[in-house]
C-alpha positions in Angstrom: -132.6 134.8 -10.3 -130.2 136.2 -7.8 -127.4 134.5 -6.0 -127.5 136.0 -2.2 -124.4 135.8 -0.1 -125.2 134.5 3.7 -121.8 135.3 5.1 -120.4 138.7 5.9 -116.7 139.4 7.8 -118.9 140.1 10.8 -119.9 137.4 13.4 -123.5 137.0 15.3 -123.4 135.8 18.1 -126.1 137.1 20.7 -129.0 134.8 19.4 -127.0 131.3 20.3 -126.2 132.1 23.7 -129.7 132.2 24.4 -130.5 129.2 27.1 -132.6 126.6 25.3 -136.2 126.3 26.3 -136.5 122.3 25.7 -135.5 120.3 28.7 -132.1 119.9 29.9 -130.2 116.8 28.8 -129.0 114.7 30.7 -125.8 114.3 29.6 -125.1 118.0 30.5 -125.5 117.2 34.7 -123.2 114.7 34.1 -120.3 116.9 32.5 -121.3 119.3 35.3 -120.4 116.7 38.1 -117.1 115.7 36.7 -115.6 118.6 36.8 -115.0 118.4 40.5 -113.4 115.4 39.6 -109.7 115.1 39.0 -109.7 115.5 35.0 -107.0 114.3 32.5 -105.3 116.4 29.4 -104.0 119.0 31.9 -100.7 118.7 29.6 -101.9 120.0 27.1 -102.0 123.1 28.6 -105.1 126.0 28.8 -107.0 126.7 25.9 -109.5 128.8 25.0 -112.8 125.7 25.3 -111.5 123.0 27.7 -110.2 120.0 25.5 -113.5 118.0 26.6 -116.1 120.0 25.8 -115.5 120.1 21.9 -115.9 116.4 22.7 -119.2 116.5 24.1 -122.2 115.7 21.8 -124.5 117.9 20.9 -127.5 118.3 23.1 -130.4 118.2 20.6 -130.7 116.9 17.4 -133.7 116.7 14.3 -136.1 118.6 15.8 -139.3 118.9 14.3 -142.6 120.6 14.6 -145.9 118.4 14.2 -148.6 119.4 11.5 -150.8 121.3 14.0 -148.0 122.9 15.3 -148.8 121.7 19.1 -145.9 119.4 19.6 -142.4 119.2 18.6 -140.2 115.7 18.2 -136.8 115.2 18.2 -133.8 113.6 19.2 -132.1 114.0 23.4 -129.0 113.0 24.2 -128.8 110.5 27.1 -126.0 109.6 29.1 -124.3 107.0 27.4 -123.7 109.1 24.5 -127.1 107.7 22.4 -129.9 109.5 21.2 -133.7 109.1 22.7 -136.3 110.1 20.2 -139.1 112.7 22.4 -142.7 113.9 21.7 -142.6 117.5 23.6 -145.8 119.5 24.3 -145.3 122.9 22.5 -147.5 124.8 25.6 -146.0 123.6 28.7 -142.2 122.5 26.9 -142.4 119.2 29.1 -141.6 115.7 27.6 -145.1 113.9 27.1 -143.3 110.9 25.5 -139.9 109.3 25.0 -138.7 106.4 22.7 -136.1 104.9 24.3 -134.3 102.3 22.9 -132.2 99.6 25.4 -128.7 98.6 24.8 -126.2 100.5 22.1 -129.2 101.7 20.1 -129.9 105.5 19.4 -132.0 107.5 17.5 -131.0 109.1 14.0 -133.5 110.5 12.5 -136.7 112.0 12.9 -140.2 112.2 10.9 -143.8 113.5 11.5 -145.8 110.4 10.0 -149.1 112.2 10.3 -150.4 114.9 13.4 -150.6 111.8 15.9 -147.7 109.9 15.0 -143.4 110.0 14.7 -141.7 107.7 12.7 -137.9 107.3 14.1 -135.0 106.0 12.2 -132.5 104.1 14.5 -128.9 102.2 14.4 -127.5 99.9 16.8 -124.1 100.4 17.6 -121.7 97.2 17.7 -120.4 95.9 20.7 -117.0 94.4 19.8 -116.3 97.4 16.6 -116.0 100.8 16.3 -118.5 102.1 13.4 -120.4 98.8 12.7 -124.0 99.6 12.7 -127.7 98.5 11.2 -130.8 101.0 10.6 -134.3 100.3 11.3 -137.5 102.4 11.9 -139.4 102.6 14.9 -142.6 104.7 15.3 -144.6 106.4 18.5 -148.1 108.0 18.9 -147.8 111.6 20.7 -149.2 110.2 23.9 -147.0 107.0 24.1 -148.7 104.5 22.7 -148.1 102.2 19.7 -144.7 102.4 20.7 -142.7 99.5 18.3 -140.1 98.9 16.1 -142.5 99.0 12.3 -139.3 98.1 10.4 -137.0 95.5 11.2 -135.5 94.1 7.8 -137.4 92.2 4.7 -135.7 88.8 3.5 -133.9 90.3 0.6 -130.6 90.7 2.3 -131.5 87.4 4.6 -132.1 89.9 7.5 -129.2 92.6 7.3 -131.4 95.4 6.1 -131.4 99.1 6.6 -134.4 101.1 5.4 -134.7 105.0 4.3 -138.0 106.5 4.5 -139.1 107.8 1.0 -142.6 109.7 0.2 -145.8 109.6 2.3 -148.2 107.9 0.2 -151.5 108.4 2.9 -151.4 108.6 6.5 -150.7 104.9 7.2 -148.5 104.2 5.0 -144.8 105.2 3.8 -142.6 104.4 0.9 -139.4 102.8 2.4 -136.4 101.9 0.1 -134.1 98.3 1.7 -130.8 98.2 1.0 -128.1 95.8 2.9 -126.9 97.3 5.9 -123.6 98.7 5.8 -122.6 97.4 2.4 -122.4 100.4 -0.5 -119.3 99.0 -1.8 -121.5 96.0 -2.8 -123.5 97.8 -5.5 -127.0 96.7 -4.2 -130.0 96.2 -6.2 -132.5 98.4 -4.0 -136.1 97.2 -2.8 -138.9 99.5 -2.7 -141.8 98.7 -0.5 -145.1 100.4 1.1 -144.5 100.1 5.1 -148.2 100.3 7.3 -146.2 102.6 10.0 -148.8 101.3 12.4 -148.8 97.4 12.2 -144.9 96.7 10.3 -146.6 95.1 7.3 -144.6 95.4 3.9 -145.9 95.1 0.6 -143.1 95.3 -2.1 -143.3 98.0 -4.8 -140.2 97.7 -7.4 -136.8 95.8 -7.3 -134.1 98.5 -9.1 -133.5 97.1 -12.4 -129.9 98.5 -12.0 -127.6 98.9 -8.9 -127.1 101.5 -5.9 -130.1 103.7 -7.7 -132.2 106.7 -6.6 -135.8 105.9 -7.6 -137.8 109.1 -9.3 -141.6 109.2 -8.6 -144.3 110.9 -10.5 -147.5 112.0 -8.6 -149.4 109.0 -9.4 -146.8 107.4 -7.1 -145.2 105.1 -10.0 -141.4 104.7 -10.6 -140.5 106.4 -13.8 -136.9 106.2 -13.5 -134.0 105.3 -11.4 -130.6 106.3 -11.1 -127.9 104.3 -10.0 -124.4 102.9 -11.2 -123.4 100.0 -13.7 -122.0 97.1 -11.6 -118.8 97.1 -11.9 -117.5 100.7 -12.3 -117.6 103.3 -9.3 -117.3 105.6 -12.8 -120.1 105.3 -14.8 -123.7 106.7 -14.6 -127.1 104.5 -15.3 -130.1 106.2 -16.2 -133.3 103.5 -16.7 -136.3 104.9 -17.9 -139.5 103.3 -18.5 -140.2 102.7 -22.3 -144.2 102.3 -23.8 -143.8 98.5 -23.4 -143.0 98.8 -19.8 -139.7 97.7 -20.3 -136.4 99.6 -19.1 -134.0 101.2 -21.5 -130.7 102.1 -20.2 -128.6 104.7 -20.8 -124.9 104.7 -19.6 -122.8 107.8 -18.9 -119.2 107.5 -18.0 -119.0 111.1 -15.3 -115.4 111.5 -16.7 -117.5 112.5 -19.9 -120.2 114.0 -18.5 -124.1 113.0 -17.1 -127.2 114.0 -17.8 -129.5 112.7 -15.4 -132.9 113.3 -14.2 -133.8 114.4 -10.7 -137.7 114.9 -10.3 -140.8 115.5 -12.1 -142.4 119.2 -12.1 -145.8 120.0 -11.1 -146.7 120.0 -14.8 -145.9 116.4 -15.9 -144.8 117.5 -19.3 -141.3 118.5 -18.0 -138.5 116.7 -15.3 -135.7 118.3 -13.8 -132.4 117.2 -15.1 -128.6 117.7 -14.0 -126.5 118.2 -16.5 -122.2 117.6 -16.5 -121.9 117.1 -20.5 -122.5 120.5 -21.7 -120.0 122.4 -19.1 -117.9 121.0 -16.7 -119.7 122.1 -13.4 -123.4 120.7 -12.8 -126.2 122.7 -14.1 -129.7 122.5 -13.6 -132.3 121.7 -16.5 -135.5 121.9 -16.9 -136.2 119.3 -19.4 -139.6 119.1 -21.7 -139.8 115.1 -22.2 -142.2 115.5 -24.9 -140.3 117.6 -27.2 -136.4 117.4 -25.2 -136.7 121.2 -25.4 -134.0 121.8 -22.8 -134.1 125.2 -21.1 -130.9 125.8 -18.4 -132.4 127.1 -15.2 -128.9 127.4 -13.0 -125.2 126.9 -13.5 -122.2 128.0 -11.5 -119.0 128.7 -13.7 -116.4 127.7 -11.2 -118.3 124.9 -8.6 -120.9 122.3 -8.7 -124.3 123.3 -6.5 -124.3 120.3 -3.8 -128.1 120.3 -3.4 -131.4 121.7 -4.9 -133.8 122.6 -2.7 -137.7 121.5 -3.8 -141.3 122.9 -2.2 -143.9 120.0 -1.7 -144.9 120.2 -5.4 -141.3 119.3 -6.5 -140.6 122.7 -7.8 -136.6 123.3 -6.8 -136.9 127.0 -5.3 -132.9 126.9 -4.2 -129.5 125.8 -5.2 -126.5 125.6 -2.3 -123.6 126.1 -3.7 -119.9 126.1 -1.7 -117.7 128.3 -3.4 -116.1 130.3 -0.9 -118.9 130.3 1.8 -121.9 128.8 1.5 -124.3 130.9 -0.9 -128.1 130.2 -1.5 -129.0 130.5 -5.1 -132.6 131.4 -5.4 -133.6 129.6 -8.4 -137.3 131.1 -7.9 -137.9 133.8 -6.0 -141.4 133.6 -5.6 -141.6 130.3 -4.2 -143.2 130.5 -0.3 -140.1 128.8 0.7 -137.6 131.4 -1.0 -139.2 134.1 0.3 -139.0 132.4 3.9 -135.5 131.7 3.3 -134.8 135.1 2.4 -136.2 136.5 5.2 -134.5 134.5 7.9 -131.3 135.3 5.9 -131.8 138.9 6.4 -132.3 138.7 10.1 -129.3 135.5 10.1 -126.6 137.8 7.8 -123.8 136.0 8.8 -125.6 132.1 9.5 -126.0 128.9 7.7 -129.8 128.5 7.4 -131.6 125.5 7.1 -135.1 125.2 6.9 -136.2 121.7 8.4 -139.8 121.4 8.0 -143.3 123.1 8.4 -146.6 122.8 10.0 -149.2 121.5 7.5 -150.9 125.0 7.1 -147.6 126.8 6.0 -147.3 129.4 8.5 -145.0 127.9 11.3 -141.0 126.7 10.3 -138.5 124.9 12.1 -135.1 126.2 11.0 -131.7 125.4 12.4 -129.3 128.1 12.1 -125.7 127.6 12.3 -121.7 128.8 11.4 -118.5 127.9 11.4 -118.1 128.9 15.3 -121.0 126.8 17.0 -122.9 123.4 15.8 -126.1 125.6 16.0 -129.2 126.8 17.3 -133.5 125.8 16.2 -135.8 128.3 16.0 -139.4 128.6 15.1 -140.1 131.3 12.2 -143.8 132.2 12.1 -144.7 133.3 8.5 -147.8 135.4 9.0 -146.7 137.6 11.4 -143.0 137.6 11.1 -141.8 136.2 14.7 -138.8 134.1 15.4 -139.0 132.4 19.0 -135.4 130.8 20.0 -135.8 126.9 20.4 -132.9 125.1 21.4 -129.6 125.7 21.4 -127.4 122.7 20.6 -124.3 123.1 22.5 -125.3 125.7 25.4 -121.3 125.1 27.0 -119.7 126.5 24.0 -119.2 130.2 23.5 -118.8 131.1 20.4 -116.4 134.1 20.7 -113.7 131.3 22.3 -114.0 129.0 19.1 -111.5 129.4 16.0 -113.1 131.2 13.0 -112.6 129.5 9.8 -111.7 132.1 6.1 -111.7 131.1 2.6 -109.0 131.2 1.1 -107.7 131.1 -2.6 -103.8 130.6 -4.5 -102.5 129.9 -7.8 -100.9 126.4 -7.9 -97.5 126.8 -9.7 -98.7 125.8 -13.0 -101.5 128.3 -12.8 -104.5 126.2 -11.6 -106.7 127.9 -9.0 -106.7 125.9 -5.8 -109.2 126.9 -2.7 -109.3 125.6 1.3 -109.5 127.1 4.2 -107.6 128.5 7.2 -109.3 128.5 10.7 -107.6 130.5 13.0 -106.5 130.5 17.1 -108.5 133.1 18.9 -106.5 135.8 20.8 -103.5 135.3 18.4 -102.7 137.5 15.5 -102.7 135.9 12.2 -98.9 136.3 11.8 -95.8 133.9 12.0 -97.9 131.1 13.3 -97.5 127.4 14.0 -99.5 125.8 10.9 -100.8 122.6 10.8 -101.6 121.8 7.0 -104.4 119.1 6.8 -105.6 117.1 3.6 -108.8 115.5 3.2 -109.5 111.9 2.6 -110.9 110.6 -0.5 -109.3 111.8 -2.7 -111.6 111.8 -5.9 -115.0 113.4 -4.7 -114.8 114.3 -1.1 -113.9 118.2 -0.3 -113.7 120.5 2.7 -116.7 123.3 3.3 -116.7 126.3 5.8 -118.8 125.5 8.8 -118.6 123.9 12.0 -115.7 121.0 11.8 -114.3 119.7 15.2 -111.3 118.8 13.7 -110.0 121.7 12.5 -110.9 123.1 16.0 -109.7 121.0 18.1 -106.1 121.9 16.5 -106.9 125.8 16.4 -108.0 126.0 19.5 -104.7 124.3 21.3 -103.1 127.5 19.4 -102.4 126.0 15.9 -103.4 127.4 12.3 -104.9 125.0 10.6 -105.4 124.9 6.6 -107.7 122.3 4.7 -106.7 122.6 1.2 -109.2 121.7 -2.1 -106.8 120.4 -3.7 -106.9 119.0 -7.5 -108.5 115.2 -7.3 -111.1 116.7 -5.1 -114.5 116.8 -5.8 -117.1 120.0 -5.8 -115.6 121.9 -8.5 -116.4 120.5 -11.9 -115.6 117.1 -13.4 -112.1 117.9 -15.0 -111.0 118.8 -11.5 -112.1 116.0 -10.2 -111.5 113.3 -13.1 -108.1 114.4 -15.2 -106.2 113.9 -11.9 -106.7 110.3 -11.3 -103.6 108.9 -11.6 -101.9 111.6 -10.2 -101.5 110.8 -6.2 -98.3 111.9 -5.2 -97.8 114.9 -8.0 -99.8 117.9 -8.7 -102.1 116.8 -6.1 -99.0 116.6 -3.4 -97.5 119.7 -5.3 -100.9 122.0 -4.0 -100.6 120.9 -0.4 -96.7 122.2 -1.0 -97.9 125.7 -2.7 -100.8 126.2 0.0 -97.6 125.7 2.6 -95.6 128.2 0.9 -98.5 130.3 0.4 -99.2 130.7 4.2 -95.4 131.1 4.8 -95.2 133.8 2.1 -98.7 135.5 3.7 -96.4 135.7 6.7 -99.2 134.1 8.3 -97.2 130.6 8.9 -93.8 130.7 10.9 -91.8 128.3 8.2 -90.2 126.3 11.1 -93.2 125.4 13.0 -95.2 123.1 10.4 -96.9 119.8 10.3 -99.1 118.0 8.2 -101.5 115.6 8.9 -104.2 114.1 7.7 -106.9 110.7 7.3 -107.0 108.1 4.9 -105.7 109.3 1.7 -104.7 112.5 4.0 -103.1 109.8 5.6 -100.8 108.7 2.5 -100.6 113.0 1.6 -98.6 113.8 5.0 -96.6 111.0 4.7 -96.2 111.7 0.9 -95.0 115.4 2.3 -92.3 115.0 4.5 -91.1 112.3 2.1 -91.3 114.7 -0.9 -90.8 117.7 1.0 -88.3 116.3 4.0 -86.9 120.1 4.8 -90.3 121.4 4.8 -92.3 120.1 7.5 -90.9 119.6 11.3 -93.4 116.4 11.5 -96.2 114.8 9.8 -98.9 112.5 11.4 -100.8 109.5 9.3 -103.6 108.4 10.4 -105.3 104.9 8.9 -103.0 106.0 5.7 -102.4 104.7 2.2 -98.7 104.1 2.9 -97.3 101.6 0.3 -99.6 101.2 -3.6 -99.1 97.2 -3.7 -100.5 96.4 -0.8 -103.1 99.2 -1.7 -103.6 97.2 -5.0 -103.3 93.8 -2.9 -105.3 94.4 0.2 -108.7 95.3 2.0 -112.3 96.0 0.5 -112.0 97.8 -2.7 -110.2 95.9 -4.4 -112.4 92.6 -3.6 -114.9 93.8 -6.4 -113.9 94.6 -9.7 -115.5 98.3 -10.0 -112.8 98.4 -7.0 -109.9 97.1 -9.0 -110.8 99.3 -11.7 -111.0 102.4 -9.8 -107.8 101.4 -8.4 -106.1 101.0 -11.4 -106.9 104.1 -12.7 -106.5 106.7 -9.4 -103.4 105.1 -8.6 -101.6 103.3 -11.4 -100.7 99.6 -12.4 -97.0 100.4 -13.0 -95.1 98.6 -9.7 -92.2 100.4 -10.4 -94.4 104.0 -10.4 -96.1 102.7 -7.2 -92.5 102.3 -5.3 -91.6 105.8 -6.1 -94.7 107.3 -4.7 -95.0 105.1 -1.7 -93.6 106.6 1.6 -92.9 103.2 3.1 -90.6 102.8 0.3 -88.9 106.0 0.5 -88.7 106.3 4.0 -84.9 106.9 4.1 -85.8 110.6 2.6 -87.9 111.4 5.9 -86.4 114.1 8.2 -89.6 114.7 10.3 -90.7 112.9 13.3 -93.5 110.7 12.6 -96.5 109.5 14.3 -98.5 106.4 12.8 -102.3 105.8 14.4 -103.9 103.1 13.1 -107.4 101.1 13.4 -106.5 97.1 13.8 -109.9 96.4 12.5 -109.8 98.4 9.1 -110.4 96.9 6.1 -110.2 99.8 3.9 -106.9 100.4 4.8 -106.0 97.7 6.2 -103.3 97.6 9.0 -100.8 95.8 6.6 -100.1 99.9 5.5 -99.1 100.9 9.3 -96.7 97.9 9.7 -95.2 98.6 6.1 -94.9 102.6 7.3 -93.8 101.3 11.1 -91.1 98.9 10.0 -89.2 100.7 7.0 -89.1 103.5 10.2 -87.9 101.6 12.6 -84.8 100.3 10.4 -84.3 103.7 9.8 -84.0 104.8 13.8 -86.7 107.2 13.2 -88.1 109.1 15.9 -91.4 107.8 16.2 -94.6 107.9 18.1 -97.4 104.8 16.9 -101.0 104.7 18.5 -103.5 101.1 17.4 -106.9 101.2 17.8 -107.9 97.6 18.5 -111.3 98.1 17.9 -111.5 100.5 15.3 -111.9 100.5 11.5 -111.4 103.3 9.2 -110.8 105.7 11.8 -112.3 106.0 15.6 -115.7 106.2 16.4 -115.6 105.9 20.2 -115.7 109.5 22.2 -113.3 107.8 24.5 -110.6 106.8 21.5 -111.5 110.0 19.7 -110.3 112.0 23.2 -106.8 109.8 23.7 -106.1 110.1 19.6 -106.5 114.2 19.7 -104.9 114.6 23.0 -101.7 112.9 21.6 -101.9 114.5 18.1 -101.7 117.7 19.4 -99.1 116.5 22.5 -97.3 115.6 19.8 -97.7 118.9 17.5 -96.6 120.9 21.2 -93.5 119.0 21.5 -92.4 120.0 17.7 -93.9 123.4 16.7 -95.5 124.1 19.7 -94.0 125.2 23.7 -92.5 122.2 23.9 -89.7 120.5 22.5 -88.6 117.2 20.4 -87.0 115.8 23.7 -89.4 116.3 26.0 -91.5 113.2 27.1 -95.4 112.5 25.9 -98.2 113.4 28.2 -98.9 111.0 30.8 -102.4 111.9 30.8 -103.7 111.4 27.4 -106.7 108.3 28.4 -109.9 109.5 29.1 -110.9 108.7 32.9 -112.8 105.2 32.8 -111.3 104.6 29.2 -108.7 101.3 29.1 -106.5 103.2 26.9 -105.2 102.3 23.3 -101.9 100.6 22.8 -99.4 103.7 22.4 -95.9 103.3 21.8 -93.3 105.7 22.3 -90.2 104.8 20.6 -87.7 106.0 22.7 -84.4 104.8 21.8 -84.1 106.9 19.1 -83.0 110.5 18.4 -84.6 113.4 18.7 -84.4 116.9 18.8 
């Protein structure tokens, strides 16, 4: 086994500025006609991409060659910003057919049913909310015809399915699991039914004996086990397996602990795959003899967990991705046909994030997507017998990649000795010295982390001519269970104290200019910034919360995860019972301590932080004549979905970061041209009788 690095301090860039060969969106005429147009976000100055384009969406999307390798589906971008499913003829590179949905409704995801047919998954966007969507499966002959929604919901959830496509079982007919739409912090039971993908018909196969499961399938096609989670704890582990009286025995793990947990059956039915937390911290991968429980370790990473195993047809795993530092493949077997394909596009792809998307039915032709932290990516099709890689489509012909931020690991020693790693994207055409750093938490806290790749944040910030640093900070998830588990409870300490020591690290690099810093951040990055310039008021020259955790009681009191009792639980443990513990960590109770300018943006329709946290943060603010800037979403939830919100938000973030560690300064004015042309604007408030500067 041999772990094979796929970045080097080099950048490729020649392949993706190839012009794709698929045909031109249409979306891309229409960005090429406004820009005779009189365009807003001149304030904020030139930059390296123009502000709009790292809004635009990406061109192509889950594209997909057909068993015979004559056709190729996937996903177009149309005008309104949805997604059309095509069928594309692979000799002439013309549209033969095109599932077009009416209304809000867009394509998002893509499968080859069998060589005449496309099954396409779909969600309709809301009309009166940001994010509020359903998903349902639609499916399309090559030439055209049989063109009709085959999924449209069962009566288990009286109508409000979604469905995810499982296993083929023959040509006709898929595997489909039904969930509600839209509703994971429910803890569903799960449906599993066979779907005809030609008439709609449903027969139901299984009802989950236990809640939000993954069902595991042996060849014959019967459920052996499922996976899931016990009712009411977001914490705890279910493993049901089928006993000799048919019956389910479950097993509980609490993750805190540990898991061992089965993932698929091998070719040889004698022995599953198993992932494994109890025996070592990070995951590890088994192979398990479930005969005799001989147990024989196949893979483990001392330091992170792998995020996904990689499996050929026959359900032999072949790769592990692990995120360490960059993004490393971990060849579990290197003899496997899809190893050795990997390998080879790695070779010609040194420096690329390679993802192999699927294959013509004989083997020897691959769609692969090849990407980095500099462009969303390019497809290509790799042809096995005689070694030829033909350039597809690129996904984002407008952007250059030379003009977009690169993104480093990086790794420091907390002060009490823990190893802490993020990552530091840089402005182009600036030297890495004595810059204006924007520090930028994640949300979650416990189990979300930040990667190396393409993230439009992060460049969006960089490239206005800001550092920007994403910090892994204890709490977060991806590098083993204790670093993920023995920090609940801990918001506001050590988990604040590493977003301080990654600041002083980057001053002490001489990479940061210690009077130009800001933090910001989402969600529970929300609650950090504002936790910062509370904690740290002479350290940061502003902070920015956006749909933050800003006071614990009404965290404890209000929206959707405390409504369910795995919710109140979860609560109770990441963040404390002790009201008198909650004030002191609470910004909106220790506003007085705040130095920084402060800008609050908020969704009014948000219900997992609700909008009671904003007026809490606003008003113990405004008592305190702070200079502050608010923005409120009206039809938003847990943060802006809309291109045209996301463009007015990050047009006055970084107006915002200018006038405060940028050109500008605290007394100047905010851009009069932050709303998108069309758009009706947000509700932005400017307090002005205040002082500043």
């Amino acid at each position: 086994m041999k772990i094979v690095s796929m970045l080097s301090a080099a950048v490729v860039t020649g392949a993706i500025a190839a012009m794709s060969l698929l045909p031109a969106p249409a979306v891309a005429k229409e960005s090429v006609a406004k820009k005779s147009a009189a365009k807003p976000f001149a304030s904020l100055g030139e930059m390296p991409v123009p502000f709009e384009d790292l809004f635009r969406p990406v061109a192509y999307t889950n594209i997909r060659i057909s068993p015979d390798g004559k056709y190729f589906a996937a996903g177009r971008m149309r005008e309104d910003g949805m997604t059309d499913g095509l069928i594309i003829d692979r000799r002439t590179m013309e549209v033969k057919s095109t599932l077009q949905m009416s209304g809000d409704v867009g394509v998002s995801g893509i499968r080859w049913a069998n060589k005449e047919r496309v099954l396409f998954s779909f969600t309709m966007k809301s009309a009166v909310a940001e994010d509020a969507s359903t998903s349902q499966i639609a499916g399309m002959n090559i030439d055209g015809s049989r063109k009709e929604i085959v999924f449209r919901g069962t009566s288990d959830y009286d109508g409000a399915e979604g469905a995810q496509l499982l296993g083929k079982i023959d040509d006709d007919h898929y595997r489909i699991a039904v969930y509600p739409s839209g509703s994971a912090m429910s803890f569903p039971l799960q449906y599993i039914y066979k779907l005809n993908i030609y008439t709609g018909k449903t027969t139901r196969i299984a009802r989950s004996p236990i809640r939000m499961p993954n069902a595991i399938f042996n060849k014959e096609g019967e459920i052996t086990h499922w996976v899931g989670k016990l009712p009411d704890d977001f914490d705890a582990t279910v493993v049901a397996s089928r006993n000799a009286a048919g019956d389910w025995d479950e097993t509980v793990f609490h993750n805190k602990d540990g898991v061992f947990a089965p993932l698929a059956w091998t070719k040889d039915e004698d022995w599953m795959w198993y992932s494994d937390t109890v025996e070592a911290p990070t995951k590890g991968l088994y192979r398990v003899n479930v005969k005799t429980g001989e147990k024989k370790l196949v893979y483990r990473h001392p330091k992170v967990d792998y995020d996904k195993i990689f499996y050929d047809e026959d359900g032999n795993p072949w790769g592990a991705m692990i995120n360490y530092d960059y993004p490393q493949m971990v060849y579990i077997d290197e003899n496997n046909h899809y190893a050795k394909t990997h390998k080879r596009l790695q070779g010609t792809f040194a420096n690329k994030h390679i993802q192999i998307l699927n294959r013509t039915s004989d083997g020897n032709e691959w769609v692969v997507h090849v990407g980095d932290d500099r462009h969303p990516g390019s497809y290509y099709v790799y042809n096995q017998f005689d070694g030829a890689l033909k350039f597809l489509a690129n996904q984002a012909e407008w952007i250059d990649p030379a003009n977009i931020p690169a993104t480093h690991p990086v790794r420091f020693t907390a002060r009490d000795g823990l190893e802490i790693n993020g990552y530091l994207t840089l402005p182009v055409n600036k030297e890495a010295k004595d810059l204006p750093l924007i520090i930028l938490p994640h949300g979650g806290p416990h189990g979300p982390r930040d990667y190396w790749g393409y993230n439009k944040e992060r460049i969006v910030f960089a490239n206005a001519g800001y550092a920007v640093m994403h910090v892994n900070y204890r709490g977060s998830g991806g590098y083993g269970r204790d670093f993920l588990f023995d920090w609940y409870g801990h918001w506001g300490m050590e988990m604040q104290d590493d977003l301080t020591d990654a600041t002083h690290w980057a001053i002490q690099a001489g990479i940061a200019d210690a009077d130009r810093i800001c933090i910001y951040g989402a969600s529970y990055g929300g609650y950090a910034a504002m936790q910062g310039v509370t904690k740290e008021p002479d350290l940061y020259q502003c902070g920015i919360g956006y749909v933050g955790v800003y006071d614990m009681e009404i965290f404890s009191t209000h929206g959707d995860i405390r409504l369910r009792k795995a919710g109140r639980k979860y609560l109770a443990e990441a963040t404390g019972t002790d009201p008198e513990v909650h004030r002191q960590r609470s910004p909106a109770r220790n506003a007085e301590r705040i130095k920084a300018p402060v800008f609050l943006v908020q969704g009014a329709r948000d219900v997992r932080v609700p909008i009671e946290h904003y007026w809490a943060m606003r008003d113990a603010l405004e008592k305190q004549d702070h200079a502050l800037e608010t923005l409120v979403a009206p039809r938003a939830f847990h943060g802006a979905r809309e291109k045209d919100s996301q463009k007015e938000i990050y047009c006055r973030m970084i107006d915002f970061f200018n006038r405060h560690i940028g050109d500008g300064k605290a007394t100047d004015a905010p851009a009069a041209d932050c709303v998108p042309q069309g758009a009706r604007g947000l509700d932005y408030t400017f307090y002005d009788e205040v002082k500043r500067g």
